[in-house]
C-alpha positions, 0 to 999 in steps of 0.5 A: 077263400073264405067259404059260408056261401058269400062272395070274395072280395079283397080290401085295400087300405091299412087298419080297416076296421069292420064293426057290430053294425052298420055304423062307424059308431058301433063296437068295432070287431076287427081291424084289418092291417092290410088288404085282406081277403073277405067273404061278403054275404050281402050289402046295403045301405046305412050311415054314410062314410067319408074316407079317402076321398070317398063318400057313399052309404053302402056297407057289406055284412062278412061271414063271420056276422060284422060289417064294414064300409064298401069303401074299403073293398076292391070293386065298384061302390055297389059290388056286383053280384052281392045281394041286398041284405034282408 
């Protein structure tokens, strides 16, 4: 698993993409083919996003500094055990 002291979590979906900031908007810094195992530092709220029949707000910043949609996380919108970013 993925280390830098986050939480692991697995996505789900295909062509997820995480991206510089909280924003779908923003540059995007990776693109996930499939689920995919990441490790979360800390989440909180920001632009809203609606994708597969979701909506919610919150997005989850990974250890390598990029974020992405909680949406596209296994697990309840607020993920358990994660910290409200700084």
């Amino acid at each position: 698993p993925p280390a830098n002291g986050g939480t692991v979590f697995e996505t789900w979906g295909t062509g997820v993409r995480t991206h510089r900031s909280p924003s779908v908007g923003s540059p995007v810094v990776d693109t996930f083919p499939g689920p995919t195992q990441v490790s979360v530092q800390c989440q909180q709220h920001a632009e809203t996003v609606t994708a597969e029949g979701y909506t919610n707000d919150i997005w989850s910043k990974l250890a390598d500094g990029s974020w992405m949609t909680n949406i596209y996380i296994k697990g309840p919108a607020w993920l358990d055990g994660v910290p409200t970013c700084p």
